[in-house]
C-alpha positions, 0 to 999 in steps of 0.5 A: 128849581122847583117853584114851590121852592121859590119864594111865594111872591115871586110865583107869577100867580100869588104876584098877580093877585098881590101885584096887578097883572100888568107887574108881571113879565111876559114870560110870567104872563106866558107860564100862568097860561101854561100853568103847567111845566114838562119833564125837567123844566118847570113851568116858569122855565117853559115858558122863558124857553118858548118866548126865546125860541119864538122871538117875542110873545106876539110871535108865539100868538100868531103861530100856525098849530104846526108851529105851536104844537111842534114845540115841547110841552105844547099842544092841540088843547094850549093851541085851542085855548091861545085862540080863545084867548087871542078871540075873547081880546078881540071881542072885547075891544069891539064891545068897546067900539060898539058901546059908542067909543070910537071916537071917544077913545081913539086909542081903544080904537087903534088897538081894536085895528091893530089887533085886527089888522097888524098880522095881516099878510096881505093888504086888507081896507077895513071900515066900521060903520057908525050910526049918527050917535057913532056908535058902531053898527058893522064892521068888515073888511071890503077889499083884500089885496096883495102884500104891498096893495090893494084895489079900492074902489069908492063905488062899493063903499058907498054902496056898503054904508047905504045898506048898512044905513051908515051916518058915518065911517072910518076908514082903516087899512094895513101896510104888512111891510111894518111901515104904518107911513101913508102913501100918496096913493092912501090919501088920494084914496081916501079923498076920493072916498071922503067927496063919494060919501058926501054925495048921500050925506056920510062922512069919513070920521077917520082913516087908520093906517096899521102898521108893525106897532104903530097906528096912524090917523088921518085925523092926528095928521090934519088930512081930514 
């Protein structure tokens, strides 16, 4: 079927607009990227068919471009604008951050982690370095290890948040097993870090752990 042969609330644009985007299913989501459909196969169609032969929306996004392009009705230009897409996100979640939100809005906060952290297939320790009003002055990843670990060392963190004149951190890492559950290595870790910090007067506000759908808080669980 033709969409033009269904009725005009059920277009995924026209129920966007009357709807909100957030009545619209993934795939609806998905076909207004598209905008197009291919030969045969109507754009609404198109898009129902990738989300089945990626398995969800998430593994459509995080695709390599041979992935993406191999499939019918993608290509090099939809791969180009996924990316700007899936970047624009990221930014915006960071804008956040650096507006001051981080501890204000913690669920702005693991959202920004997971975006940056969840698909990761290697371990990676993060830390955003904060001012004294909490805003965020920097963020980077400092260490980068294997897919079940990786070597930390408080030393560098400190070193890292004097140069960045920090009043503060959180901590972040993720677990690419999908498990955001700490381990008794991740709180000896980070009380190891918390009594370096102290030594020049920075504190550790938090300590997230990304997991597949779940962020985990130090904080939350009364460890900090």
């Amino acid at each position: 079927m033709k969409l033009k042969q269904l009725p005009s609330d059920s277009l995924p644009r026209e129920k966007l607009l009357k709807r909100g985007a957030h009545s619209l299913s993934d795939a609806e989501l998905l076909a207004i990227f598209l905008r197009t459909g291919t030969q045969g196969m109507n754009v609404l169609t198109l898009a129902d068919h990738l989300l089945n032969d990626f398995g969800s929306l998430r593994a459509l996004f995080c695709a390599s471009q041979e992935q993406f392009c191999s499939r019918k009705g993608l290509g090099v230009a939809k791969f180009v604008q996924l990316q700007a897409v899936v970047e624009m996100t990221q930014r915006f979640l960071a804008e956040t951050l650096q507006r001051g939100d981080a501890l204000t809005s913690p669920e702005q906060t693991k959202l920004y982690l997971s975006s940056v952290l969840r698909d990761r297939q290697r371990e990676a320790f993060y830390l955003l370095f904060l001012d004294n009003q909490h805003r965020v002055i920097q963020d980077e990843i400092l260490f980068e290890g294997t897919i079940d670990s990786a070597s930390v060392y408080p030393r560098e963190v400190v070193k890292r948040a004097l140069h960045h004149n920090a009043a503060a951190v959180i901590l972040a890492h993720n677990h690419p097993s999908g498990i955001a559950e700490p381990s008794h290595a991740d709180r000896r870790i980070t009380t190891r870090i918390i009594d370096a910090l102290s030594l020049v007067d920075i504190r550790v506000l938090d300590h997230f752990v990304v997991g597949d759908g779940e962020v985990i808080s130090f904080v939350e669980r009364g460890w900090i």
